[in-house]
Kinemage of the C-alpha trace (Angstrom):
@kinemage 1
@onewidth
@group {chain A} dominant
@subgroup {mainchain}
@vectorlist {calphas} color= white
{ca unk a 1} P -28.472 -8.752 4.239
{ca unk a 2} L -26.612 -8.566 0.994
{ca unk a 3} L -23.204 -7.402 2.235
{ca unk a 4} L -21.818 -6.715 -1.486
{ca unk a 5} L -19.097 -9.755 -0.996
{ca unk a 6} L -20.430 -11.824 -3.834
{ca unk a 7} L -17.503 -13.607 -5.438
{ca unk a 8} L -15.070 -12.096 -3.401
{ca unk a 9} L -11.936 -13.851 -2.517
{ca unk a 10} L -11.639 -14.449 1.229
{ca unk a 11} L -9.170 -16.116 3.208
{ca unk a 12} L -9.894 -17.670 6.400
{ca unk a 13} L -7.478 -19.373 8.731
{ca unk a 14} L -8.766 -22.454 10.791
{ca unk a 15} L -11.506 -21.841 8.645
{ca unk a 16} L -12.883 -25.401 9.289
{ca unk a 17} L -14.099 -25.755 13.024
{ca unk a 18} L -15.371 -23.558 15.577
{ca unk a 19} L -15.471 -20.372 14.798
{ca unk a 20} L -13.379 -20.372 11.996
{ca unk a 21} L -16.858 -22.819 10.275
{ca unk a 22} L -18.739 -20.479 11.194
{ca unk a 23} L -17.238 -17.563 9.645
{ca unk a 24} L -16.622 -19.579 6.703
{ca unk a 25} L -20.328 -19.985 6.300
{ca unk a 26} L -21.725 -16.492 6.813
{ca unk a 27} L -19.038 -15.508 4.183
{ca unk a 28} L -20.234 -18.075 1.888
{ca unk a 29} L -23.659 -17.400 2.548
{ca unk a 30} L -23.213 -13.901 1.309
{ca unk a 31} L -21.718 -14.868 -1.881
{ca unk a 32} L -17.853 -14.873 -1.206
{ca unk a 33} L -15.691 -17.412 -2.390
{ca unk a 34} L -14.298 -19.023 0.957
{ca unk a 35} L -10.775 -20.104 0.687
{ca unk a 36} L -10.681 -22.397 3.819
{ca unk a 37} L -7.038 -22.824 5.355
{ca unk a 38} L -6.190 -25.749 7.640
{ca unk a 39} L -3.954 -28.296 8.815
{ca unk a 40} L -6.483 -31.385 8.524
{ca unk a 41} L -8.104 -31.990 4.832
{ca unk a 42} L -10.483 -33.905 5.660
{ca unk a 43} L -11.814 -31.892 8.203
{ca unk a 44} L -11.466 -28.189 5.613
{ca unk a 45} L -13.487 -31.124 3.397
{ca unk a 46} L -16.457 -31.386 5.592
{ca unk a 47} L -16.367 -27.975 6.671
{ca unk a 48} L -16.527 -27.460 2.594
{ca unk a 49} L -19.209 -29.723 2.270
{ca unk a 50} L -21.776 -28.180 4.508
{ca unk a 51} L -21.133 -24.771 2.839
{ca unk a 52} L -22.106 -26.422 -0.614
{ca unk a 53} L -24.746 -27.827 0.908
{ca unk a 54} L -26.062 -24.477 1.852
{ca unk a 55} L -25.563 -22.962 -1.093
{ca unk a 56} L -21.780 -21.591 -0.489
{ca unk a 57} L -18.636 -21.884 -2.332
{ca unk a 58} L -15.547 -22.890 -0.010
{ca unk a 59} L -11.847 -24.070 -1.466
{ca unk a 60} L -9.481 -26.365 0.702
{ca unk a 61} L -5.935 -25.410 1.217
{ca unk a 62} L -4.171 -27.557 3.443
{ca unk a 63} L -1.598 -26.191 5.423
{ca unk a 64} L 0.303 -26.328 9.282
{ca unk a 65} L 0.601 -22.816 9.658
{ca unk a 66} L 3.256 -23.034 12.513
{ca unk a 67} L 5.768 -23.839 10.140
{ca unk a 68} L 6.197 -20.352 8.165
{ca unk a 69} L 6.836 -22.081 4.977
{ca unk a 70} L 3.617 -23.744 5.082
{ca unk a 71} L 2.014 -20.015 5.222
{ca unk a 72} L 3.974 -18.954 2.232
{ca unk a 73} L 2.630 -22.053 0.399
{ca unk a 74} L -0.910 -21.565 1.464
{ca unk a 75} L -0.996 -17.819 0.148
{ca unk a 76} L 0.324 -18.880 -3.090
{ca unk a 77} L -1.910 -21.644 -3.841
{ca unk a 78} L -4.898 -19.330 -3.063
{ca unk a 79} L -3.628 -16.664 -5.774
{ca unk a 80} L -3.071 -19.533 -7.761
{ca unk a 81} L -6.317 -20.768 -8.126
{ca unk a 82} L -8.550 -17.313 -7.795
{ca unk a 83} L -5.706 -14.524 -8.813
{ca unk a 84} L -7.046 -12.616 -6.423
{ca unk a 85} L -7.363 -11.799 -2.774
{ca unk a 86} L -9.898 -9.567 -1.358
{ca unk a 87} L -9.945 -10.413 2.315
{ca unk a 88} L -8.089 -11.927 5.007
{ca unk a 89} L -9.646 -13.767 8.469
{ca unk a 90} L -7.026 -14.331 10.698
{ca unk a 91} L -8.683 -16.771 12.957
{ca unk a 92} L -6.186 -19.651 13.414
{ca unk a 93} L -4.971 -21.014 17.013
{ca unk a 94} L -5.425 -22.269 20.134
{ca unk a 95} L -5.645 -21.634 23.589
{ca unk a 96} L -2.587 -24.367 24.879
{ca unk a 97} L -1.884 -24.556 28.376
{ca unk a 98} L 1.577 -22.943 28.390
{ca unk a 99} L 1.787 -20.753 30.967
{ca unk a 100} L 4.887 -18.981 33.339
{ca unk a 101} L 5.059 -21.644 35.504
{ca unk a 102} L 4.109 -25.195 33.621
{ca unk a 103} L 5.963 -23.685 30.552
{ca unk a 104} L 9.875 -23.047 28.764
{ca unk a 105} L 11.095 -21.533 26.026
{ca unk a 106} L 10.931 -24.331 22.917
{ca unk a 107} L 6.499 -24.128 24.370
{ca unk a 108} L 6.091 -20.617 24.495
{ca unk a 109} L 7.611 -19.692 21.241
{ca unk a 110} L 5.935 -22.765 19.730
{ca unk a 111} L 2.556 -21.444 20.933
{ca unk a 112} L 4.041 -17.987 19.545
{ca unk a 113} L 4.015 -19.909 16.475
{ca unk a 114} L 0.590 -21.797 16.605
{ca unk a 115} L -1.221 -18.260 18.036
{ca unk a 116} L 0.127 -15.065 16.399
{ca unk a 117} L 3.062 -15.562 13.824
{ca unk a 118} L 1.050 -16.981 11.108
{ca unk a 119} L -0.967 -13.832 11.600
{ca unk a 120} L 1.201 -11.935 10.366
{ca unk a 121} L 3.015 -14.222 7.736
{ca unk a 122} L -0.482 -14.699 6.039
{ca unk a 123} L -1.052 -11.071 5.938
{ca unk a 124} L 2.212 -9.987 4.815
{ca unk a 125} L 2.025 -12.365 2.194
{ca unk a 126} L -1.693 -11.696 0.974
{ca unk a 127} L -0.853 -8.086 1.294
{ca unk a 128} L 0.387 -7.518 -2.611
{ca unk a 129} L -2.884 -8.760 -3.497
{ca unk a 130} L -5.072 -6.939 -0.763
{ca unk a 131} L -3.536 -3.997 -1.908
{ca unk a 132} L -4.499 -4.528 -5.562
{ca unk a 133} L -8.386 -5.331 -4.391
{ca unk a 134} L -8.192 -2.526 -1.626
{ca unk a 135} L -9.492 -5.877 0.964
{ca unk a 136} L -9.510 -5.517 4.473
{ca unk a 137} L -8.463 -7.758 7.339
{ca unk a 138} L -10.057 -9.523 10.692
{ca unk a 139} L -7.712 -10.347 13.294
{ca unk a 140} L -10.038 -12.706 15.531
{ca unk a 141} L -8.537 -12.515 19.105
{ca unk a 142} L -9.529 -12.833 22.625
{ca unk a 143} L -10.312 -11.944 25.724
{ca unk a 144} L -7.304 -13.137 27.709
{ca unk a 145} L -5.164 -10.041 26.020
{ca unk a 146} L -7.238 -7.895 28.474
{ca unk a 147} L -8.108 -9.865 31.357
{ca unk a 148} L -5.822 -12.617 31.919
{ca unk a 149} L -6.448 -16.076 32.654
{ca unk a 150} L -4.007 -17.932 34.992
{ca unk a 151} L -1.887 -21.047 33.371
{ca unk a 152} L -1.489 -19.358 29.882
{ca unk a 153} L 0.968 -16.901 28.931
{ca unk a 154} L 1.762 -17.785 25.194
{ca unk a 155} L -1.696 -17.648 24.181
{ca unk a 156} L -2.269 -14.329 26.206
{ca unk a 157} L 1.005 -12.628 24.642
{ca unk a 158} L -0.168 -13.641 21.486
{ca unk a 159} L -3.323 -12.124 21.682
{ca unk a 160} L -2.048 -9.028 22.835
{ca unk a 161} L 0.225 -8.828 19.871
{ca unk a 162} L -3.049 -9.700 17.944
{ca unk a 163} L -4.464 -6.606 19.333
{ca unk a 164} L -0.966 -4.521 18.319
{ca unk a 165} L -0.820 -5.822 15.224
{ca unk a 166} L -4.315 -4.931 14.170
{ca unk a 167} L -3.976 -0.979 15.081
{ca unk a 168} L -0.531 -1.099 13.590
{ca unk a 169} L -1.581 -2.283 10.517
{ca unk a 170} L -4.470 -0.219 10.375
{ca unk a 171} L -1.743 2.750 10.603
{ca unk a 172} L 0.834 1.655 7.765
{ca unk a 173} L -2.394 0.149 5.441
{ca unk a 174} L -4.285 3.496 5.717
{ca unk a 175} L -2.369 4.663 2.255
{ca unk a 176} L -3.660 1.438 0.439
{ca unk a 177} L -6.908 2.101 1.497
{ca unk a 178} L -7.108 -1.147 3.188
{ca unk a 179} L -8.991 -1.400 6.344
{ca unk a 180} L -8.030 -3.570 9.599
{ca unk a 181} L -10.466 -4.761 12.607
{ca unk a 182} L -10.244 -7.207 15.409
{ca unk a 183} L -12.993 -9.170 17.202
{ca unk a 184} L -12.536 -10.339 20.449
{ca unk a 185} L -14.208 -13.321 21.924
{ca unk a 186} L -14.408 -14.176 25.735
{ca unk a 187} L -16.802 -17.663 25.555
{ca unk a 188} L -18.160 -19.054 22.638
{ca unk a 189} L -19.729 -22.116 22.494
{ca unk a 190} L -18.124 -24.840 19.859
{ca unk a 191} L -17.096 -28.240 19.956
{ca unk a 192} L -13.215 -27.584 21.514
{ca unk a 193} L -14.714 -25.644 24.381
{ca unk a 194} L -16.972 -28.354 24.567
{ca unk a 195} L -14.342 -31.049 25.039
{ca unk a 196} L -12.946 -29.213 27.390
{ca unk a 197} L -15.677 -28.584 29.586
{ca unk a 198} L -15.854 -32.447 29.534
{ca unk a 199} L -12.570 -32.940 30.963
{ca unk a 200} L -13.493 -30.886 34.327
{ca unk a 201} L -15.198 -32.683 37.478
{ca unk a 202} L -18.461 -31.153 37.549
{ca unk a 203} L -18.300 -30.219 33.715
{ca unk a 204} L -22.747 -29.361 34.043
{ca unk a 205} L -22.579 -26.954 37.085
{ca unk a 206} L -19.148 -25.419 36.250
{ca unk a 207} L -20.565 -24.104 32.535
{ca unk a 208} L -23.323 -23.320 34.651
{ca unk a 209} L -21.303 -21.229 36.522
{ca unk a 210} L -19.598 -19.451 33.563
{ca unk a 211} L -22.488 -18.497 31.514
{ca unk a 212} L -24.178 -17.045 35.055
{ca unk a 213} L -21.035 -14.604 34.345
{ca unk a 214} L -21.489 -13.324 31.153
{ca unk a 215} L -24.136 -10.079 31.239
{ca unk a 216} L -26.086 -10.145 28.342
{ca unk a 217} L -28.743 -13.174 28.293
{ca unk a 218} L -26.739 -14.804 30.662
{ca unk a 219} L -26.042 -17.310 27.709
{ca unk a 220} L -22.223 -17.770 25.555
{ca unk a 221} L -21.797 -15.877 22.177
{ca unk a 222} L -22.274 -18.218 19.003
{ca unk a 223} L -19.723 -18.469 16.385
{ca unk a 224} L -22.931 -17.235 13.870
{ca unk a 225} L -22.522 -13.846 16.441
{ca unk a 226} L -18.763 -13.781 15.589
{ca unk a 227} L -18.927 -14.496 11.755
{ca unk a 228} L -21.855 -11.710 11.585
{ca unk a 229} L -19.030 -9.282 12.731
{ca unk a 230} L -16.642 -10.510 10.696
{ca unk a 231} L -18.565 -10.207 7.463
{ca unk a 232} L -19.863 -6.368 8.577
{ca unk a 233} L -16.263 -5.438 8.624
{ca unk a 234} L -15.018 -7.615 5.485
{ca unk a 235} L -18.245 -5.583 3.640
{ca unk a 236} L -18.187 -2.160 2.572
{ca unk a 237} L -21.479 -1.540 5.284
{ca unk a 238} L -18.070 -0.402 7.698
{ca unk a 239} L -16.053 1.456 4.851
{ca unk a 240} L -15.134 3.842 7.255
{ca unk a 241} L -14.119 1.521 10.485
{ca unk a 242} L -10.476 0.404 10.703
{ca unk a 243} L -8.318 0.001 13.877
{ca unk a 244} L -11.122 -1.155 16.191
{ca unk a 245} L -11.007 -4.134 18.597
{ca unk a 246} L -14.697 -4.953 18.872
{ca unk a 247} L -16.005 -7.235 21.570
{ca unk a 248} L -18.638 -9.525 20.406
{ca unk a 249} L -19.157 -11.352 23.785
{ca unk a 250} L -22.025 -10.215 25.755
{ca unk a 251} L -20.360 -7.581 27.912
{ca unk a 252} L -17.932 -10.036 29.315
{ca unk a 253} L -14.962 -7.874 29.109
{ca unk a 254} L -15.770 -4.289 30.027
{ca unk a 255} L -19.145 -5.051 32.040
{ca unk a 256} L -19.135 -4.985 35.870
{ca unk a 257} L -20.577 -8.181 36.367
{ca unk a 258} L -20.720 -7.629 40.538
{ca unk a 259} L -23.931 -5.576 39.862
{ca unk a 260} L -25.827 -7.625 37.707
């Protein structure tokens, strides 16, 4: 589907694993011009590489976007090179471990850090230039906002101020005419989740056991799912859709899985 982002100048954070590669690549696919922001070169690199090799066009910026400085730089460099911005994927973080119990304060505003400040430092620094190309922003969050998990409060808060930052920005960007979505996962399939599942005793039965849970195809979302989404609301196909928190995930949230 030609989405109409040909040469378009879009930002994604994390760009370069997970989901983050594979929003990077549906973007590229469609013609934008991917500006891939990470902490690890030579993994934005590879991630850069198999876009070319498809066909794409993908830019490394390298940058540890916990350290607010390093978000300013990464911003700047991007309207450096292009002079432009026309989109924003906020997609950056992970789900660490630090929960009420196993966790203090220097962890949980770390993760703070890690999971939902660069969120807004990116976008409040792209935002001159989104305003100029009337872009529109992605918020990637997940399910934990709504359903908890057990063992991870900094990554939950986060993506619950994920959530509030994406229908408050949605509010105050309104008079710039620039639109603001989330889209929520709840299990996804990628090589982190992977490596995790690895760790556990029975690693086989127990993703078993997950996918069993999730309603549609009984079967995890892939990150080509997710970065379909995202590129629908980067396009002008949703011109009118701003404010939403859409659940790409198979009915895992809002289902009632007891009576399937």
């Amino acid at each position: 589907m030609n989405l109409g982002l040909k040469e378009k100048v879009i930002i994604v954070s994390g760009g370069a694993k997970g989901i983050g590669e594979g929003i990077s690549g549906v973007l590229a696919t469609e013609g934008a011009y991917v500006a891939i922001v990470g902490r690890n070169e030579a993994d934005n690199l590879k991630a850069i590489e198999k876009i070319q090799a498809a066909g794409g066009q993908a830019w490394s910026f390298v940058a540890e976007l916990s350290d607010p400085n390093e978000c300013t730089k990464a911003v700047f460099e991007v309207v450096e090179k292009f002079g432009r911005i026309d989109g924003l994927v906020n997609n950056a973080g992970v789900n660490d471990g630090v929960g009420l119990e196993n966790g203090n304060y220097e962890k949980f505003v770390q993760s703070l850090h890690s999971n939902l400040i660069h969120y807004y430092l990116l976008a409040h620094h792209a935002l001159p230039y989104l305003k100029e190309s009337k872009g529109a922003i992605v918020n990637i969050g997940s399910k934990t906002a709504e359903t908890g998990q057990g063992g991870t409060s900094a990554y939950a808060a986060s993506n619950g101020g994920r959530n509030a930052l994406t229908r408050e920005w949605a509010v105050e960007l309104l008079q710039y005419g620039i639109r603001v979505n989330s889209v929520i996962v709840a299990e996804c399939y990628t090589p982190l989740y992977d490596r995790w599942i690895k760790t556990l005793p029975n690693p086989e039965d127990t993703l078993a056991k997950i996918t069993d849970k999730i309603p549609f195809g009984k079967r995890m979302t892939t990150s080509d799912e997710i970065a379909n989404m995202v590129a629908f609301l980067m396009s002008k196909r949703s011109s009118h859709t701003t404010g939403q928190i859409i659940y790409v995930d198979g009915g895992y949230t809002h289902l009632d899985r007891a009576l399937l």
